[in-house]
C-alpha positions as CSV (number, residue, x, y, z in Angstrom):
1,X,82.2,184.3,150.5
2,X,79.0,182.8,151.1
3,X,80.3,179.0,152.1
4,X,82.0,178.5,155.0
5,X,84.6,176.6,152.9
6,X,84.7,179.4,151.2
7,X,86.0,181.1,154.4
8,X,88.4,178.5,155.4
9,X,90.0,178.6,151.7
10,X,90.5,182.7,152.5
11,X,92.0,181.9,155.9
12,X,89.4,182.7,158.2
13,X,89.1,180.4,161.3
14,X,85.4,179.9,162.2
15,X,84.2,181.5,165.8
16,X,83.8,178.0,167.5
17,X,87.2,176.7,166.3
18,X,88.7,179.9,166.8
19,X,87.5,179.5,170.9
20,X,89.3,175.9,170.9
21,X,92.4,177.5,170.3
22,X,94.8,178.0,173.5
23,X,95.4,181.5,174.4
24,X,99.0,182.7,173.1
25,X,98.4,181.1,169.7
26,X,99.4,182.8,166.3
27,X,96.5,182.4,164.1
28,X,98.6,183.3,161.5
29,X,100.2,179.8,161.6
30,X,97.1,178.2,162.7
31,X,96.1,175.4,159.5
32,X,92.6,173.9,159.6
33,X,92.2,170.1,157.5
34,X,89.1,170.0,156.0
35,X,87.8,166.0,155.1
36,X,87.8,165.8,151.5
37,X,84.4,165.2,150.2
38,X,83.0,161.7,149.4
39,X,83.1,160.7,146.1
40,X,81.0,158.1,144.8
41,X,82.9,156.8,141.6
42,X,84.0,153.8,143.7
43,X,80.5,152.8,144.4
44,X,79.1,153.3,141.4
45,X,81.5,151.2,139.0
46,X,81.2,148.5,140.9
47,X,77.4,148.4,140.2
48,X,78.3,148.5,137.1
49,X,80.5,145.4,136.8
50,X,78.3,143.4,139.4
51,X,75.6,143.9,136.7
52,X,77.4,143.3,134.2
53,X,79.1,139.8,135.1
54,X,75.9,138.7,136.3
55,X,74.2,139.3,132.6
56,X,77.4,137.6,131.4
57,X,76.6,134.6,133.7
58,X,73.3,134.3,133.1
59,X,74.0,134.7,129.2
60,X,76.5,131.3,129.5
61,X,74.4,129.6,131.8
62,X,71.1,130.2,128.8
63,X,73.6,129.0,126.3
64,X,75.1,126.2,127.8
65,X,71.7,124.9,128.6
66,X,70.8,125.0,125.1
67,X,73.7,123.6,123.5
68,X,72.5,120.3,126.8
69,X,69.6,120.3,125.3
70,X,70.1,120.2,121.9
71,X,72.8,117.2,122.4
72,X,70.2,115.7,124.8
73,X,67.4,115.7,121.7
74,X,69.9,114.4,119.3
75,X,71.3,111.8,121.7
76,X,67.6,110.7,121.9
77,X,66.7,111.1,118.5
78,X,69.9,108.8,117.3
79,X,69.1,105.9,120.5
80,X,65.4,105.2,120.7
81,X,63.9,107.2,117.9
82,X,62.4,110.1,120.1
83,X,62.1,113.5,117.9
84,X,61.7,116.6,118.7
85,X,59.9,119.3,116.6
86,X,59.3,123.2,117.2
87,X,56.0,124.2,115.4
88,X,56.0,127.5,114.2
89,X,52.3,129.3,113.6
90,X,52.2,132.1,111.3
91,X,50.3,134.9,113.2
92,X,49.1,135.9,109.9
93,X,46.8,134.5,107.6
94,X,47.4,134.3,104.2
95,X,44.7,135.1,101.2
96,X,42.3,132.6,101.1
């Protein structure tokens, strides 16, 4: 028994609670509540689904703005014959 809750879980009242005690009382009977120790599941889940429904917004809110702006292109595209082209480089070069 190296803990002191290993003391109180054998019965053994510690010296400064035993001196709290009034006089005339049976030890025997005498049952000491420990606080059970924190636990951090709680904490730590909810982390978890805070970062989790914010990639989830964030995620909507990137694909709802590009579904805006593609309807936004075509819209233009269709009125006043505004187009809209994505040029795509090739990072390598090809035999000459």
């Amino acid at each position: 028994m190296q803990l002191p809750e290993d003391q109180l879980r054998a019965g053994h009242i510690p010296a400064d609670v035993y001196r709290q005690l009034p006089p005339g009382t049976d030890v025997r009977r005498v049952v000491i509540v420990q606080e059970a120790p924190r636990s951090y599941t709680g904490p730590i889940v909810l982390t978890l689904v805070v970062v989790t429904a914010s990639i989830a917004v964030l995620l909507v809110i990137a694909f709802v703005a590009q579904v805006v702006a593609g309807a936004a292109v075509a819209v233009l595209s269709a009125t006043s014959g505004l187009t809209y082209a994505i040029n795509r480089t090739c990072k390598t070069k090809k035999g000459i």
